[in-house]
N, C-alpha and C positions, 0 to 999 in steps of 0.2 A: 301642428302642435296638438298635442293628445289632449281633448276636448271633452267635456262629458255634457253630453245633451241635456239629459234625464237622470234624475235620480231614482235607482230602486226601490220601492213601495212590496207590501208583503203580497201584491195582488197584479203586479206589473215589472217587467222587466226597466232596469234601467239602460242607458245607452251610452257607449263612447267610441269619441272618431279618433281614431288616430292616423299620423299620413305615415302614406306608402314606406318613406323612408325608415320611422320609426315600426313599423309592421316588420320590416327585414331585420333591422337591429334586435326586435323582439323576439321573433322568430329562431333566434340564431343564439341569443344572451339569455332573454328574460322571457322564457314563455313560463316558466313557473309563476312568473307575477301575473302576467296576464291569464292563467287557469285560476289562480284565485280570484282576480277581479270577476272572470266569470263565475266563480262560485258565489260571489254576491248577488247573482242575478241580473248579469250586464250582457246586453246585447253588442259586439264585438265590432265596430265598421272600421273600412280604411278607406281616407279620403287619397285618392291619384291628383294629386293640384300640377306635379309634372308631366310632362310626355312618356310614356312607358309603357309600352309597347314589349311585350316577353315578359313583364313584371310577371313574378311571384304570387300566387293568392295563398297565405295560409291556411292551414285548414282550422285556426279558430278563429277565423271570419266570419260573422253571421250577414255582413252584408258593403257592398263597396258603392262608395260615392264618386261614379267619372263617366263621361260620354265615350262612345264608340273614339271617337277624332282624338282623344285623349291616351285611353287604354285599350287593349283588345282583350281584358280578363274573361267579359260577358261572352267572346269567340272562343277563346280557351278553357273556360269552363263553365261546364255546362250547367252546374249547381250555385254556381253564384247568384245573389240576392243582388242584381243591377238600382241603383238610386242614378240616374242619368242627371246629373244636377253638380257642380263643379263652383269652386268659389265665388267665382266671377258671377254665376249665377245672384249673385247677393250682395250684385252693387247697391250702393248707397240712393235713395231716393232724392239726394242733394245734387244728383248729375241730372241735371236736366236743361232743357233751353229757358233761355228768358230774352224775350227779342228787344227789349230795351237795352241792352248792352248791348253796345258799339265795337266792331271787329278793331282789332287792333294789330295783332299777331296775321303773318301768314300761315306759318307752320309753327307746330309744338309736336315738341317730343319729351315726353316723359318716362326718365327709364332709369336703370340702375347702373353699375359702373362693369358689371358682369362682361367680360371676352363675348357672351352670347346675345350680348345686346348691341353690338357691330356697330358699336358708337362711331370707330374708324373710317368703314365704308359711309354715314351716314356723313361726318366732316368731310368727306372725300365728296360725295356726290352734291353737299351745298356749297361747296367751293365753285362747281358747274355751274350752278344756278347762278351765283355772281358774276361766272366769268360770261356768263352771254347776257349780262347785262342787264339782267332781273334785279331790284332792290327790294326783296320779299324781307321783311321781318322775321324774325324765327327767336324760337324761345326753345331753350334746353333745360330741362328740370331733373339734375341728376345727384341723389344724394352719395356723400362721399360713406364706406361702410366701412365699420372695423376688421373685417375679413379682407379689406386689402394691403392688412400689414401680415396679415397669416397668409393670405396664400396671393400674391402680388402678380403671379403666372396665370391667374385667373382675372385679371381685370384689365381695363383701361386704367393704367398708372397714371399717365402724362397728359391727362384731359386739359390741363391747365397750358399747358406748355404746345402742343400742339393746337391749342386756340388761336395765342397768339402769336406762332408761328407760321402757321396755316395763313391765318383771315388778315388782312390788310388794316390800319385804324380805321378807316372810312368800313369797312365791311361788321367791323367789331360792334358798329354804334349799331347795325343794324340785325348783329346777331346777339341777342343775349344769352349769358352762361350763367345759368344758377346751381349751385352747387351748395348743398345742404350740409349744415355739420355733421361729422359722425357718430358724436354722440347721442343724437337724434334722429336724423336721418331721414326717411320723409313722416316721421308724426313732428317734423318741424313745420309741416304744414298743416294745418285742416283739412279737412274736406270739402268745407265751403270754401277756400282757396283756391284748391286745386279744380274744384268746379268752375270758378271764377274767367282760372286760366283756361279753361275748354273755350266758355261760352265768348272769349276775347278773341277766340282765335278762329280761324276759314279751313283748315286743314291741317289731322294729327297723322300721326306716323311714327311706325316701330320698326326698326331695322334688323331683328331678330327673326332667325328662321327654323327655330323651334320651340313652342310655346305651349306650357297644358291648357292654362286657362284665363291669358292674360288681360287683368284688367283696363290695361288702357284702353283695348276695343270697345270693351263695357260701357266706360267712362263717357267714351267721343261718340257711341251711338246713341247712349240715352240722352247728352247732350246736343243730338242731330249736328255732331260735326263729322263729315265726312273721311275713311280710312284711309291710307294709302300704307301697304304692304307688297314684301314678294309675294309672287304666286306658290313660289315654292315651300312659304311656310306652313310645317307641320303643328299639330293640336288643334284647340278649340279657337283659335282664333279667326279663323275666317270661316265659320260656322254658318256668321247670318252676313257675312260681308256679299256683295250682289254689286252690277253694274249701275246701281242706283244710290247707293249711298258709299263708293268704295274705287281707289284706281289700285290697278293691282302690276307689278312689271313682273315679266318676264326676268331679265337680264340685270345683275347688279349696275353694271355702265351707264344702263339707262333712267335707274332709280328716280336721278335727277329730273329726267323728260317727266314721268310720273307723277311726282309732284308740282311742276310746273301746268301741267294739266288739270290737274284738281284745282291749284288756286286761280287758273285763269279761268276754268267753267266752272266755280265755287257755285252758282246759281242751278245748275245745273243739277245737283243731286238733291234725291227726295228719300226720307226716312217710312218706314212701315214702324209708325210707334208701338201699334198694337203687339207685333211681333219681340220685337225692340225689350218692352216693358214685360214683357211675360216671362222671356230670356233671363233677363238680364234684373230686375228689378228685387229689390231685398225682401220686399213683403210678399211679392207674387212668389219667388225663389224658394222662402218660406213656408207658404202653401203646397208647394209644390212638394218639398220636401216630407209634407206633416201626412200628404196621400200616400206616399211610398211607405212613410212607417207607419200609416194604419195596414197598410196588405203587409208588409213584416211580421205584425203584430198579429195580425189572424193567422199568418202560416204555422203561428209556433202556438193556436187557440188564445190568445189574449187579448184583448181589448185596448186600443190604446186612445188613453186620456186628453191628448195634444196638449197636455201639458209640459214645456220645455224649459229648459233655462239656459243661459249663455250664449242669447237669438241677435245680441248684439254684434257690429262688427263683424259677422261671417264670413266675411270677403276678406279679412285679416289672420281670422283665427285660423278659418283650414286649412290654409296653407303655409300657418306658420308662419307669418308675416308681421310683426311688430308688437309682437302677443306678451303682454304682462300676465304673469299668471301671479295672482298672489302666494297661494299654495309653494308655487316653484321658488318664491322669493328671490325671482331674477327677472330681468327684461332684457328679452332676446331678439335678434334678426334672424327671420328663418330660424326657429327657435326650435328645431327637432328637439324636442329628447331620447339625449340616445344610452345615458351613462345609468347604470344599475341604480343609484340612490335618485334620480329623476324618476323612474319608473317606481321607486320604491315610496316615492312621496303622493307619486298620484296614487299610488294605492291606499294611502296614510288617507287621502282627502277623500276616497270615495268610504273607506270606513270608516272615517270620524260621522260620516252622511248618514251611513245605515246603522251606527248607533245610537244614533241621534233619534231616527227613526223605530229602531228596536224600542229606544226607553222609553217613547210614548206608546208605545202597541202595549208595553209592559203598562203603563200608568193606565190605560183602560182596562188591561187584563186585571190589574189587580183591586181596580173598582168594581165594573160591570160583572166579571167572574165571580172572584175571591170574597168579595164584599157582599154583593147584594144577591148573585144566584144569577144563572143566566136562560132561568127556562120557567115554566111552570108547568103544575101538575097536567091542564088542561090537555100540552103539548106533548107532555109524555103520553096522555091517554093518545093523544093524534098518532105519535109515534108506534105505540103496539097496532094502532090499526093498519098504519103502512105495513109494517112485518106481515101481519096474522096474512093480508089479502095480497093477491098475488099481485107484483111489481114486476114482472116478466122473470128474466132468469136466476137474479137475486132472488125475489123472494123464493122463489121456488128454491133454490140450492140454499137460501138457508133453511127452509123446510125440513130438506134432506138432511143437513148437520145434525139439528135434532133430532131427529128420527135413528141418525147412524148414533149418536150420541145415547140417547136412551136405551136403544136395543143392548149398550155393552153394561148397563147398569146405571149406577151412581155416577153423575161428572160434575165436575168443577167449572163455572162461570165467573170472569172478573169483567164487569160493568166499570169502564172507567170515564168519568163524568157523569156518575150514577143517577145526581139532582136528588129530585125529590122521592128516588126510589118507585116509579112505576115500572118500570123494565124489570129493574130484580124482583118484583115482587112477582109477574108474570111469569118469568122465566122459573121462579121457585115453584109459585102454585098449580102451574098449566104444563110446566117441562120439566117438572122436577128434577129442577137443578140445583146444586148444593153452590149457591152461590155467595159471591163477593162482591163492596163497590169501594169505589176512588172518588171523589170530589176535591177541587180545593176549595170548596164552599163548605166551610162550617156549620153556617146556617141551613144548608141543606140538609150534608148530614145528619145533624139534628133533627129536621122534619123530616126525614126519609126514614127516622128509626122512630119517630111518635106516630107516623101513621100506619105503618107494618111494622110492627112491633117484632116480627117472626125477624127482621134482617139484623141479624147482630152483628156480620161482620162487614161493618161499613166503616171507612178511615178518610180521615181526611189526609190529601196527597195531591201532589203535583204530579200532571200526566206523564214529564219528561223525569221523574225521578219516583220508582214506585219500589224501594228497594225493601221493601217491609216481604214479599215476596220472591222465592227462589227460580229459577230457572225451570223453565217446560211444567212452571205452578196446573195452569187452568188448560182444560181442553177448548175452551172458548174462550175468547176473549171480546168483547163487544165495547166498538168505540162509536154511538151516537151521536148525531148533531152532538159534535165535540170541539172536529179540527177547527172547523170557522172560527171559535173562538182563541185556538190560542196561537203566541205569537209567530210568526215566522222562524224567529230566531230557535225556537221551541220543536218546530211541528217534525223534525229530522227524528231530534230526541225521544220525542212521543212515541213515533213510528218502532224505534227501536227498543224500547222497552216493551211495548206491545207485542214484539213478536219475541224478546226473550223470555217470558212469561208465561208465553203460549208453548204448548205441547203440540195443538194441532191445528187449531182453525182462527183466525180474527177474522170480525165481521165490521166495517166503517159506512155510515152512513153519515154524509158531509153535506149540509147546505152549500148551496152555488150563487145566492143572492143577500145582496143588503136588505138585511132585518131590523126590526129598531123592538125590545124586549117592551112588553104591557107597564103600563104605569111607572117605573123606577129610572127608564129609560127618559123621560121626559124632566126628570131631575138636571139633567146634563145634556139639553138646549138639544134632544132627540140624537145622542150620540149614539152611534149600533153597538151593540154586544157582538156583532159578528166582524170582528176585528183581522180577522184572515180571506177574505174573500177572493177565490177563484174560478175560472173557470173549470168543468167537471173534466174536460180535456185535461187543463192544466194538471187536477187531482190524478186523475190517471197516470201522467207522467211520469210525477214525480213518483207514486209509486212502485214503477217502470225502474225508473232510477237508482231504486235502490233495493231492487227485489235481489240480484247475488249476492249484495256486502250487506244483507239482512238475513238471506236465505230462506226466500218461501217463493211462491207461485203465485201468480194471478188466478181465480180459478174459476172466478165470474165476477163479471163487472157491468152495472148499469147506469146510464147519462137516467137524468130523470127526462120524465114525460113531458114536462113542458121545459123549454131551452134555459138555461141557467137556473134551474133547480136545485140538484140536486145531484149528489156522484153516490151511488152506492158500489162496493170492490167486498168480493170474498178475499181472503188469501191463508195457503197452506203453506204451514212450516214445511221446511224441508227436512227429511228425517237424514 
């Protein structure tokens, strides 16, 4: 079920998994929905919770959740982002032993009503067991599903009927059949239930011989109940099974010998919890998962926060497994979604998300910015000093601009996020430049024109909206410690009027770190004024991003001197 880890932040990627199945329906229907969720700034995964094997990777994947034994995508391709970690991976921490409970059960089997759960062969091979005289207890926990009135060619129909056809009254007392309604189906039971049933019992077993990452093995090893499987099952399920905690046949005929084994040498097997719990456990699972997307997170220069949400249940959710989505406003079994308006809802809930978060970047923008100012004089002086003294190739190529700028005469400069007007006043007195500024700070404006008196053409203006100004207006354009402040939502917009403006040259210089503004900032429990925070990688990028459907060149670009500083980027319009 399409899952969203993380939500998008204007300084972080957000995350969503969706499984294999719904990766192909996307792929093939909806990848327009899925290139806009990525335009929110979503990291892309597919979880593999089947066996698949040839599977698909699309190429807006940014990363897949499945072990080698599960998928071979990490053999097939060579740029897949592997997360080796699978649902089962996130069992419940309520499966565990508790040696106060008295065995009662010989064998349990927990499974679904599935053709691939070989319920048949499994009544086939305890019929064995009785007939040589064995009086084993056995417990069946099989929920009845509404996909077996849609597709009845896919399941054990006649579970009921073939019980007690099969089993003798004397054998039936000693087989039990539990069969869950379908309207429920197993969230008819708990978890401390169905742990219940583990720890009552000497020996579990799954009759299936193809499985991606099935729980019940999870379930019986964290509980040190010992497995019994074919050998010949495929996926993750005999991963950590060993001749220590596990009997495995050969030969379906012999299934029966197999488990007759395990129950009579039930003493016999020994669990490696250490292993066990690493595997297999929801919190360690968890960790495990939170390491991979910190290396995701750095390959793409980001930082990530291990800040997640929807950590509950995982062993549910990835696989689509009895997953309520509220959003979806339905409750599903195997709950893919595959239908346009499913895809088109989860895009409705990840933007109600980043609007949500938009209008608060906006409600600081328009305090810390718009209201109070978000710089002081001090810093602008700091700020010429960085220019004047050499920053390695920036400063030096802005040098040069000037330089080529002066030689042709008279030019035009527009300073947008002007403040308190020290930059324009430099850029007029020392580069005689016929200059311009932009603020949405009133109050600056204001002080930027009482204490250089000379700057008359100062306005207040929104950086994403500077329309007071005609196209290829300024031969320069200079956006300082600007972007940090403003919102995400905004900073595309910015970009592009900055360069319709320009004639020839924009110069940006971006802080890269949380700052908290002198005195005003303390008003609002130390809230930052640098409301955009990225890394100078990230700045790059996105610049990167949109250097053709803007039309200019990169033409020098510097990371600051010490690591999250600072991004400085020349760029030339393209003539």
């Amino acid at each position: 079920m399409a899952h969203i880890f993380k939500n998008a932040t204007p300084s972080q990627n957000g995350i969503v998994v969706i499984s294999h199945i719904e990766a192909g329906v996307a792929s093939e229907h909806h990848r327009d929905i899925i290139d806009k969720i990525k335009s929110k700034g979503y990291f892309i995964g597919i979880h593999y919770g089947g066996f698949s094997n040839g599977a698909t990777y699309p190429e807006f994947a940014d990363f897949f959740m499945g072990k080698p034994s599960v998928t071979d995508i990490a053999q097939r391709y060579s740029d897949a982002f592997e997360i080796p970690v699978v649902s089962s991976n996130f069992t419940s921490s309520v499966f565990k032993k508790d040696p106060e409970v008295k065995k009662y059960w010989d064998i349990i089997n927990i499974s679904r009503s599935g053709n691939v759960k070989r319920l048949d062969v499994f009544f086939r091979e305890v019929k064995k067991i009785y007939e040589s005289g064995k009086k084993y207890k056995i417990l069946l926990v099989c929920a009845k599903r509404n996909e077996e009135k849609l597709w009845p060619q896919d399941h054990f129909m006649n579970i009921e009927d073939v019980y007690y056809d099969l089993f003798t009254d004397e054998e039936r007392q000693l087989f039990t059949l539990m069969r869950l309604d379908e309207s429920l189906e197993f969230k008819g039971l708990s978890k401390t239930q169905l742990s219940f049933f583990y720890q009552c019992s000497r020996v579990s077993t799954l009759f299936s011989m193809c499985e991606g990452s099935p729980g019940v093995v999870a379930e019986s090893l964290l509980s040190e109940v010992p497995v019994v499987v074919s050998s010949g099952q495929i996926g993750s399920g005999r991963d950590l099974l060993n001749e220590s905690n596990s009997v495995q046949w050969n030969d379906d005929n012999f299934a029966h010998a197999a488990l007759i084994d395990a129950v009579e040498n039930y003493d016999r097997f020994t669990f490696d919890m250490d292993a066990i719990n690493h595997n297999y456990r929801e919190d360690m699972g968890l960790e495990r998962v939170k390491e991979y997307f910190t290396k995701l997170y750095d390959n793409h220069g980001q930082k990530f926060d291990e800040q997640l949400i929807n950590t509950d249940d995982l062993v549910s959710r990835l696989p689509s497994h009895y997953t309520n989505l509220p959003w979806l406003d339905s409750r599903l079994y195997n709950g893919h979604i595959t239908k346009r308006e499913q895809f088109e809802k989860l895009y409705e809930e990840i933007k109600k998300v980043d609007i949500a978060t938009e209008e608060k970047e906006k409600e600081k923008y328009d305090y810390f910015v718009k209201e109070k100012g978000y710089g002081s004089d001090f810093q602008r002086t700091k700020q010429i000093e960085r220019i004047k003294n050499d920053l390695g190739d920036v400063s030096v190529g802005f040098k040069n601009i000037l330089s080529e700028l002066k030689e042709g005469g008279e030019f035009k400069v527009l300073d947008i996020g002007s403040g308190p007007g020290g930059v324009m006043n430099w850029l007029q007195k020392e580069c005689g430049a016929d200059v311009y500024g932009v603020d949405i700070s009133e109050e600056f404006v204001k002080r930027s024109k009482e204490h250089f008196p000379s700057l008359e053409s100062v306005y207040v203006a929104n950086a994403n909206n500077i329309d007071m100004f005609e196209n290829n207006t300024f031969d320069l354009v200079c956006h300082l410690d600007g972007m940090e402040h403003i919102p995400k939502v905004w900073e595309k917009s910015c970009l592009k009027e900055a360069v319709r403006v320009s004639s020839k040259y924009i110069f940006y210089e971006i802080a890269c770190e949380e700052a908290y503004a002198d005195g005003w900032s303390r008003e609002m429990d130390f809230t930052p004024a640098h409301i955009n925070i990225k890394e100078p990688s990230q700045w790059l990028r996105f610049f990167k991003q949109h250097s053709d459907e803007f039309g200019y060149d990169i033409i020098f670009s510097h990371e600051g001197n010490e690591p999250g500083l600072n991004q400085s980027v020349i760029l030339r319009k393209k003539q």
